[in-house]
Backbone as JSON, one array per atom type, in Angstrom:
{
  "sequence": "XXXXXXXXXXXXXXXXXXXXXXXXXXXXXXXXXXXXXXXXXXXXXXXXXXXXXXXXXXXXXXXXXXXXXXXXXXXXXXXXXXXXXXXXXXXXXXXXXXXXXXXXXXXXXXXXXXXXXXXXXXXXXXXXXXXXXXXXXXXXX",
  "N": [[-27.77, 21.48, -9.23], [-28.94, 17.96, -8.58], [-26.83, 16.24, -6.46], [-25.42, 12.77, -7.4], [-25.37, 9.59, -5.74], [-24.2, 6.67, -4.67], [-23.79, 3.95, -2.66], [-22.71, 1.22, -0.75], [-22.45, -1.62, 1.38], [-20.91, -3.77, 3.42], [-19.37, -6.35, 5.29], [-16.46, -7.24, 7.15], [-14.08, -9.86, 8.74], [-12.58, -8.72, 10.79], [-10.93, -6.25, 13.01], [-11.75, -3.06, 13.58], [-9.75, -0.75, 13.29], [-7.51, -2.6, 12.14], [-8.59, -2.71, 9.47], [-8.85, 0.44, 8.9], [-6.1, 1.16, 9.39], [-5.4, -0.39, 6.85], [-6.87, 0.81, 4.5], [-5.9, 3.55, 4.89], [-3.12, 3.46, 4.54], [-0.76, 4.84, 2.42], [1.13, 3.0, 0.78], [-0.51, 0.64, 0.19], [-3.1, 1.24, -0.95], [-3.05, 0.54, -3.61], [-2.99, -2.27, -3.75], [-5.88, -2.77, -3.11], [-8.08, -0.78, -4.4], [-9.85, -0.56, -7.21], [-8.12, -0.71, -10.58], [-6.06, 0.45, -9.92], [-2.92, 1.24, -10.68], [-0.21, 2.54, -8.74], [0.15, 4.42, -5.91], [1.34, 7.4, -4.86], [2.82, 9.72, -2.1], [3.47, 12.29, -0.28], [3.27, 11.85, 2.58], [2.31, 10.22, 5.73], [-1.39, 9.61, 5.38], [-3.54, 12.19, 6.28], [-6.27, 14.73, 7.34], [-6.38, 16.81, 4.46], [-4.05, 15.98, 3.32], [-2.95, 15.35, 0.32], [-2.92, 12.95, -2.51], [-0.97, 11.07, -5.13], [-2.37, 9.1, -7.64], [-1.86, 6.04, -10.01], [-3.65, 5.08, -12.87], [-3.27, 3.28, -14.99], [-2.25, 4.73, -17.81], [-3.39, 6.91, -17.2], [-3.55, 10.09, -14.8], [-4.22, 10.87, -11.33], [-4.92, 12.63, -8.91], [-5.84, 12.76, -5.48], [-7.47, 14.25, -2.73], [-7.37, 14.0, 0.83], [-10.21, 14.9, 2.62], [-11.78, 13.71, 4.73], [-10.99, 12.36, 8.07], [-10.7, 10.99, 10.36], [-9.09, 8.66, 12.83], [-10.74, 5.35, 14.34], [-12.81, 5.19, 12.51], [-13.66, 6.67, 10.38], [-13.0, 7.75, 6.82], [-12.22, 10.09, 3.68], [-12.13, 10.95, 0.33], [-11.47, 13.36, -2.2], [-11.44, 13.43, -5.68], [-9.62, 15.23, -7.51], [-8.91, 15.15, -10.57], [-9.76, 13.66, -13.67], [-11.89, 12.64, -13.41], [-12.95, 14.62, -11.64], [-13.93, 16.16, -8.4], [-16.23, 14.25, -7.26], [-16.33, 12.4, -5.05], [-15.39, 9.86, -2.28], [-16.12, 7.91, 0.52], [-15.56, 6.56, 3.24], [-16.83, 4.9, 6.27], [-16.48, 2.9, 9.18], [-17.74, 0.67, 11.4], [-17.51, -1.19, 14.08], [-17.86, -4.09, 15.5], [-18.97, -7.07, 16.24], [-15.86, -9.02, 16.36], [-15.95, -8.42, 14.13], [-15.79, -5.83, 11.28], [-18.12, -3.51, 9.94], [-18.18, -1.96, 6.8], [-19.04, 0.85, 5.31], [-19.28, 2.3, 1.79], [-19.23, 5.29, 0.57], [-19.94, 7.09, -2.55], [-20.01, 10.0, -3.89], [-21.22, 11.95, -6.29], [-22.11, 15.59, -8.05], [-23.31, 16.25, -10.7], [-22.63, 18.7, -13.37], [-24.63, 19.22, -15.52], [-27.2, 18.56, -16.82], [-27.75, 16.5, -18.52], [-25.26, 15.22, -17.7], [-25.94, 14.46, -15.21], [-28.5, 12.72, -15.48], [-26.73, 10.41, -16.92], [-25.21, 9.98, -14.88], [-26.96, 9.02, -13.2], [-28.07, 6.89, -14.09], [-26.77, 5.47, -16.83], [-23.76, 5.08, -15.57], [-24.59, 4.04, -13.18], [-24.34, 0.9, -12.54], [-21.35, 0.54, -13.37], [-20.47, 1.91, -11.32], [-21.47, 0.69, -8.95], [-20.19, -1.54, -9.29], [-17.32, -1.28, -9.09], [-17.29, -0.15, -6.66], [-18.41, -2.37, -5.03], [-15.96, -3.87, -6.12], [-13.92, -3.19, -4.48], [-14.67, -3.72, -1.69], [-14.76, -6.51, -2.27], [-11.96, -6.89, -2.58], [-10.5, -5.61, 0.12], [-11.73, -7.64, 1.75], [-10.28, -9.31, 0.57], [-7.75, -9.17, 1.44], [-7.52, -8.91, 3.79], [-8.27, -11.05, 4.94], [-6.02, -12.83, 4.84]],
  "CA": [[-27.9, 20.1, -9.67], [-28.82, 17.35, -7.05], [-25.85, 14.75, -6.41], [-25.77, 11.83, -7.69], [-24.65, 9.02, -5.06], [-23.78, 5.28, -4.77], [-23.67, 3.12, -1.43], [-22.49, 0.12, -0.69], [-22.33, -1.46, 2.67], [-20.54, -4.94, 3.54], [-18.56, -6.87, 6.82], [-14.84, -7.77, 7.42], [-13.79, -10.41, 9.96], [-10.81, -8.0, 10.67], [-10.9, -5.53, 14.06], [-11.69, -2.16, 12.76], [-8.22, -0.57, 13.61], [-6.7, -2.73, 11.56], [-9.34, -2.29, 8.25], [-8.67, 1.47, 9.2], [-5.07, 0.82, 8.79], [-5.05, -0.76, 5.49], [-7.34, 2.18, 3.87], [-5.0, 4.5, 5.01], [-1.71, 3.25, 3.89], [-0.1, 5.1, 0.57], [1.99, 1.77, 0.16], [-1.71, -0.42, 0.25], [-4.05, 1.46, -1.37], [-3.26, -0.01, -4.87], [-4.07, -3.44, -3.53], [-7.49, -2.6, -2.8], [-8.3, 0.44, -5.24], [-9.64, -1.41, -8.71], [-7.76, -0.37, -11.71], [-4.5, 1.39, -9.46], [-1.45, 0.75, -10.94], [0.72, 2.85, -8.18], [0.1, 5.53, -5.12], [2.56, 8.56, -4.26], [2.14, 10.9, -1.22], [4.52, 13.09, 0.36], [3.71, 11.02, 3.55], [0.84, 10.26, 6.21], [-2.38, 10.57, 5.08], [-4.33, 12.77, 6.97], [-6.96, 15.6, 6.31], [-5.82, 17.92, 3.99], [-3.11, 15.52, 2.77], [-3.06, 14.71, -1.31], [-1.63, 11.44, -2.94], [-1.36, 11.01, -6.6], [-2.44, 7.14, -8.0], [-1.75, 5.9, -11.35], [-4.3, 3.85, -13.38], [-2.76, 2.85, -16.66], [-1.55, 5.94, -18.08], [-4.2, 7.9, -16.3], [-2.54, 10.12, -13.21], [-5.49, 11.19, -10.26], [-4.6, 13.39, -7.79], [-6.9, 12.7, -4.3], [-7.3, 15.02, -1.02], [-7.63, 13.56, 2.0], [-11.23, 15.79, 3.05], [-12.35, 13.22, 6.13], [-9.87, 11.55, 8.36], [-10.84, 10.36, 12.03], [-9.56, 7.35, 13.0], [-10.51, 4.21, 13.35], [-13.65, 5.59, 11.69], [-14.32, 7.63, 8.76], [-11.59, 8.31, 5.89], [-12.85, 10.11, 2.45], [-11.23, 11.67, -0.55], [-11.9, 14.2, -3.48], [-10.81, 13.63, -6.86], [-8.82, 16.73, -8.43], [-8.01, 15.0, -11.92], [-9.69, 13.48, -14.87], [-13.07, 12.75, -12.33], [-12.96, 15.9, -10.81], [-15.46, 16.53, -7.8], [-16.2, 12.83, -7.3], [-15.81, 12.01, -4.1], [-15.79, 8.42, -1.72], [-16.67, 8.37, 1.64], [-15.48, 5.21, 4.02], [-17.38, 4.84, 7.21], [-16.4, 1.85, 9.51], [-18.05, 0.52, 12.24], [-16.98, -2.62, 14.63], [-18.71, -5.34, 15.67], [-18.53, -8.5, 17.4], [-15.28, -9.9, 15.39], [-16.38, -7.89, 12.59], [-16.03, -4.33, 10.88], [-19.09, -3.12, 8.86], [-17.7, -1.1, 5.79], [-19.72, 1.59, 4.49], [-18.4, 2.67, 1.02], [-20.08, 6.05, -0.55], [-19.42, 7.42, -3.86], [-21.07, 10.83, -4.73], [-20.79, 13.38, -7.4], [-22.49, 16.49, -7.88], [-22.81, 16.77, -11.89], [-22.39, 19.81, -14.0], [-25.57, 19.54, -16.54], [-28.74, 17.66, -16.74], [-27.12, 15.5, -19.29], [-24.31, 14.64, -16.53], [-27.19, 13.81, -14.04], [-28.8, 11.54, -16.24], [-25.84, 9.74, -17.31], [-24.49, 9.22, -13.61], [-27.89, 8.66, -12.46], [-28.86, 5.39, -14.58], [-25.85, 4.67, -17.06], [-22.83, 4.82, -14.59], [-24.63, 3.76, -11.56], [-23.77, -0.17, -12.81], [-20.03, 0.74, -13.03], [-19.95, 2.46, -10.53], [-21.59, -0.2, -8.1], [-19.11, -2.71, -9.27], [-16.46, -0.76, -8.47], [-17.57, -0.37, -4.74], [-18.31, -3.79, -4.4], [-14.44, -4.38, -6.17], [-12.87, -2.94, -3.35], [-15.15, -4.67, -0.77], [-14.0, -7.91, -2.11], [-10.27, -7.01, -2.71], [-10.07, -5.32, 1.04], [-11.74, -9.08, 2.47], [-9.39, -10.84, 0.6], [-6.32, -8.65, 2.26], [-7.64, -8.81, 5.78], [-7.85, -12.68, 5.4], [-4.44, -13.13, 4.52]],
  "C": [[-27.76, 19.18, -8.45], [-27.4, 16.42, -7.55], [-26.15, 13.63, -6.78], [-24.57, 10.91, -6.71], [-24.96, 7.26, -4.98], [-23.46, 4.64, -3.03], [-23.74, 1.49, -1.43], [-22.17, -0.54, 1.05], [-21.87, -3.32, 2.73], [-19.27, -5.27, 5.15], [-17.54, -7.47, 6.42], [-14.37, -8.95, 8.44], [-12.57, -10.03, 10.22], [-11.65, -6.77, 12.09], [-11.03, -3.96, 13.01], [-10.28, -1.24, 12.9], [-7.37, -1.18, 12.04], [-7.47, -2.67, 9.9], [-8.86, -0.63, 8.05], [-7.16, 1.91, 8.42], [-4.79, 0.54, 7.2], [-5.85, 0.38, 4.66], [-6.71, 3.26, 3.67], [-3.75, 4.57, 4.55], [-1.6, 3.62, 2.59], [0.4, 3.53, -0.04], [1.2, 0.87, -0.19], [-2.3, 0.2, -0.6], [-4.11, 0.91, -2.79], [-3.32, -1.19, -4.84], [-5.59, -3.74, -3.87], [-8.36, -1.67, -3.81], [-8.06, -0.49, -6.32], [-8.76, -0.67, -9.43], [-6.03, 0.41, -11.1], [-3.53, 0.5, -9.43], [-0.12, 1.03, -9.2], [0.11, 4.0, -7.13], [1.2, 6.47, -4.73], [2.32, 9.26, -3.53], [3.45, 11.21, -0.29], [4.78, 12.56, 2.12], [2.35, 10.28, 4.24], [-0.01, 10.34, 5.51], [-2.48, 11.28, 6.34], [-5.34, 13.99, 6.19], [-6.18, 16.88, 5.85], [-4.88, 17.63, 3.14], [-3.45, 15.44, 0.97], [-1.97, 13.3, -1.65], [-2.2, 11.85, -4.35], [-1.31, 9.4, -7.3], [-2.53, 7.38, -9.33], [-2.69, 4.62, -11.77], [-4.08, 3.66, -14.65], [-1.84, 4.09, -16.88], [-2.21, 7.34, -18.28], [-3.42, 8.53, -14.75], [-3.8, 10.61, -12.74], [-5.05, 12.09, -9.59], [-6.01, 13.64, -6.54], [-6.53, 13.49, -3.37], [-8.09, 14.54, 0.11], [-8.99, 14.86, 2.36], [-11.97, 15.24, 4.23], [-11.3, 11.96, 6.71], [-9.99, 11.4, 9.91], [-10.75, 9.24, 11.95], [-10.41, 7.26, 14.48], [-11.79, 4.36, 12.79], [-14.0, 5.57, 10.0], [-12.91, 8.31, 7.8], [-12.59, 8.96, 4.09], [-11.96, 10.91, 1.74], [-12.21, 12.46, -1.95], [-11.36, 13.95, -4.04], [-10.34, 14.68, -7.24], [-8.68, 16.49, -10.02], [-9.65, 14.77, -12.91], [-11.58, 13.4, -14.1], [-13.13, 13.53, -11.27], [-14.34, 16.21, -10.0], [-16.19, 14.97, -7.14], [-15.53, 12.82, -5.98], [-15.89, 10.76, -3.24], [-15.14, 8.46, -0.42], [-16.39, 6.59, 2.11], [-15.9, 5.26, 5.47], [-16.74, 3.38, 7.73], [-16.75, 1.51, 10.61], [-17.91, -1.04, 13.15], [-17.91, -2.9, 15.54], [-18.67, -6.39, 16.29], [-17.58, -8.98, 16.59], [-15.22, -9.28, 14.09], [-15.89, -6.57, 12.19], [-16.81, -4.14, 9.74], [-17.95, -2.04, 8.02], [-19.11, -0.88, 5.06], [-19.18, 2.42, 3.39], [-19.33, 3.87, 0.55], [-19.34, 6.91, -1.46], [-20.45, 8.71, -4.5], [-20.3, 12.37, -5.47], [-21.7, 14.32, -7.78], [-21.72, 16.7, -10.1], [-23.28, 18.23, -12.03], [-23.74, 20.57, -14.95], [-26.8, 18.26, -15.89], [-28.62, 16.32, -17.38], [-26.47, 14.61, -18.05], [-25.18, 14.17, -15.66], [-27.47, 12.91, -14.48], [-27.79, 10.26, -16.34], [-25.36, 8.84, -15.72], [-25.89, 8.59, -13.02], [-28.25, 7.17, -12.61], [-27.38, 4.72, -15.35], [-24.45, 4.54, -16.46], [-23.11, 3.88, -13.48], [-24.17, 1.51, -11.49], [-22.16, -0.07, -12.42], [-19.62, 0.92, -11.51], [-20.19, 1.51, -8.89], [-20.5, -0.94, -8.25], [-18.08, -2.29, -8.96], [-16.33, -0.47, -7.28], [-17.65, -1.65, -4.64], [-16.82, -4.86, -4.91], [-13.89, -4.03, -4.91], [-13.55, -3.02, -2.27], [-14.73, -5.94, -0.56], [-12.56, -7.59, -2.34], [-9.78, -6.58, -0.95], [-10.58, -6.59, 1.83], [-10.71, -9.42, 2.47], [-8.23, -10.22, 1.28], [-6.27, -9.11, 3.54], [-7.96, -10.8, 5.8], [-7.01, -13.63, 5.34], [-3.85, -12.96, 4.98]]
}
């Protein structure tokens, strides 16, 4: 089954270092991350690491799977969106840091293809472009 994937691409007036920074932080990420109540992680990220975030009285469990800074950070889902993964690219600029957000999943059926292909891909944009505008408004504060 091909993947089904989501991209979003938008600029920071923030040094990439410090965009880098805030992505990475357990204690931040439920700032920026729509719907996250809470993050837990045994410490650092890094690759290989896991955190577990709470969205209502939904629990997640993520693995750190790409981690170079001040670059590239991405994570796998383990829980309820299992396989689901999102991919942060960052690239700096004059003043700036481009943010590249990607979001791809690899369904199960033909059904699941369909579904992520046309009726998710709404959600699922708005949800990349939530945590485009929630990581601005941090870095301009």
């Amino acid at each position: 089954m091909q993947p089904v994937s989501h991209t979003l691409i938008n600029s920071v007036r923030a040094p990439v270092d410090r965009v880098f920074a805030l992505l990475t932080d357990p204690q931040r990420i439920a700032q920026w991350l729509p719907g996250c109540d809470s993050v837990q992680s045994q410490g650092p990220l890094k690759k290989g690491a896991r955190f577990t975030a709470r969205f209502g009285a939904r629990q997640t469990e993520f693995e750190i799977v790409d981690f170079t800074p001040p670059t590239t950070f991405g994570w796998v889902e383990r829980g309820q969106r299992k396989g689901w993964k999102t991919f942060f690219r960052l690239d700096a600029g004059a003043g700036a840091t481009a943010i590249t957000i990607r979001d791809v999943w690899t369904p199960r059926s033909l059904a699941g293809w369909l579904r992520g292909r046309f009726l998710e891909k709404r959600r699922v944009q708005s949800q990349l472009k939530a945590i485009l505008e929630n990581l601005g408004k941090i870095l301009a504060s």
